[in-house]
C-alpha positions in Angstrom: 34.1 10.1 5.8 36.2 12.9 3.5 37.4 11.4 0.3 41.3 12.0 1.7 40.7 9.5 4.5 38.2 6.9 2.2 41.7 7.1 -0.2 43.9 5.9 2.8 41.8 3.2 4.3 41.7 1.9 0.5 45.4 2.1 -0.1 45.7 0.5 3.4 43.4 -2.0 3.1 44.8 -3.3 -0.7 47.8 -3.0 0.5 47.6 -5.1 3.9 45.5 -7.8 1.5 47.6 -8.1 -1.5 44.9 -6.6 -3.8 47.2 -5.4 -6.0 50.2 -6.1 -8.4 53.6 -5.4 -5.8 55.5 -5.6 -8.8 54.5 -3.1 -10.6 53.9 -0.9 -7.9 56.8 -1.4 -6.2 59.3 1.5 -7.1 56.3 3.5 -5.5 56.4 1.7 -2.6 59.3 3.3 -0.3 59.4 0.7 3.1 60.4 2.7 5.9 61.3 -1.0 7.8 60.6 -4.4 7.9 60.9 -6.4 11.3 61.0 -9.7 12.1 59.0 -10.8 14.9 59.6 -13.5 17.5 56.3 -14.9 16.5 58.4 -16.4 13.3 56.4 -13.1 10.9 58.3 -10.1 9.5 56.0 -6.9 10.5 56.5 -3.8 7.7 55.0 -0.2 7.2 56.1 2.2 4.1 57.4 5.5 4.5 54.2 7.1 3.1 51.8 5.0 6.1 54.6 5.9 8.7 54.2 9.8 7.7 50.4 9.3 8.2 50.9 7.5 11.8 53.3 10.3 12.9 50.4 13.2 11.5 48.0 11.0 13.9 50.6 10.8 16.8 53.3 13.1 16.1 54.9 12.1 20.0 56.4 8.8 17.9 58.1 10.2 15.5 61.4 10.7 17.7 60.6 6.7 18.9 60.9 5.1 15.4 63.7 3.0 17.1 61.9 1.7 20.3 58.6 0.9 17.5 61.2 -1.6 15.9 62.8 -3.0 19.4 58.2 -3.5 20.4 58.7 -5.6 17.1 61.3 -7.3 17.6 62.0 -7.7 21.0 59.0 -6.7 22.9 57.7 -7.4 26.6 55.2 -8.8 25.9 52.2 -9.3 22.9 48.7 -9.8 23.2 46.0 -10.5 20.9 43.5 -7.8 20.1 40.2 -8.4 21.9 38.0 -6.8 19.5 40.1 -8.4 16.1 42.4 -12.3 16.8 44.3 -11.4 13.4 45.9 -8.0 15.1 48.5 -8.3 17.8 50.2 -5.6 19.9 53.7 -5.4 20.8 54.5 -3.6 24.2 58.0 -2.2 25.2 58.8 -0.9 28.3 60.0 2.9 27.6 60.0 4.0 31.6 58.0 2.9 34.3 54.3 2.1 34.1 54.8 3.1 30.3 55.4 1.6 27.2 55.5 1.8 23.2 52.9 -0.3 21.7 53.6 -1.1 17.9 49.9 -2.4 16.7 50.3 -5.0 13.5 48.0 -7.3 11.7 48.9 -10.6 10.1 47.3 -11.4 6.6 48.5 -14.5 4.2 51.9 -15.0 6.6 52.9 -11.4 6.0 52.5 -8.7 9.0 51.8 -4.7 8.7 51.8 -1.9 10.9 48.5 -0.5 12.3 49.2 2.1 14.4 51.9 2.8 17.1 51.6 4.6 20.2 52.5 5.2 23.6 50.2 3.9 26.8 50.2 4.0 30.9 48.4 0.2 30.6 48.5 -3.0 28.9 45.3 -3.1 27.3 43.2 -6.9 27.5 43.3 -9.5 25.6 45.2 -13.1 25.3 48.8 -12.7 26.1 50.5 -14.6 23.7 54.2 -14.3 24.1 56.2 -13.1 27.1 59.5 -12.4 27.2 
């Protein structure tokens, strides 16, 4: 692993656990959006981690706004297979597509994985329908 990427996955990974002081990083922190969910959890990414998902899948940077409606007001969300404390939201963009917004829930507070676009709902336990 390049030091570059170790660097991220720390940031991310303090972040997402609350390993360090908010407060005093917090004029740092730029939030790009936080969402409530209609699992009762507010789901939020920084502008610095939303620059880094848009290098990784530049096709989502023009669907920040669909991201947000998968957060709020998604299809449907189903519990990761491989991980039960990550959740994807799907939104339907067209037909036999949709805009999956991936978050993880830690201590009652929910953070953005990843988002991308897909041709199929991937397994796992649906949890809410709409």
């Amino acid at each position: 692993m390049n030091s570059k990427l170790a660097i991220s996955y720390f940031w991310f990974w303090a972040y997402a656990t609350n390993k360090f002081d908010t407060t005093r990083c917090s004029a740092s922190i730029s939030m790009k959006f936080e969402i409530s969910t209609p699992l009762g959890f507010t789901v939020r990414t920084s502008e610095e981690y939303w620059q880094r998902l848009i290098i990784k899948h530049p096709d989502i940077e023009e669907l920040e706004q669909l991201i947000q409606s998968a957060l709020a007001a998604p299809d449907e969300i189903r519990r990761s297979s491989r991980d039960a404390e990550v959740l994807l939201f799907y939104r339907a963009r067209k037909e036999k597509r949709w805009v999956v917004a991936v978050a993880r829930r830690l201590n009652g507070d929910g953070f953005l994985i990843t988002a991308y676009q897909t041709d199929a709902i991937k397994e796992g336990e649906t949890v809410w329908l709409k």
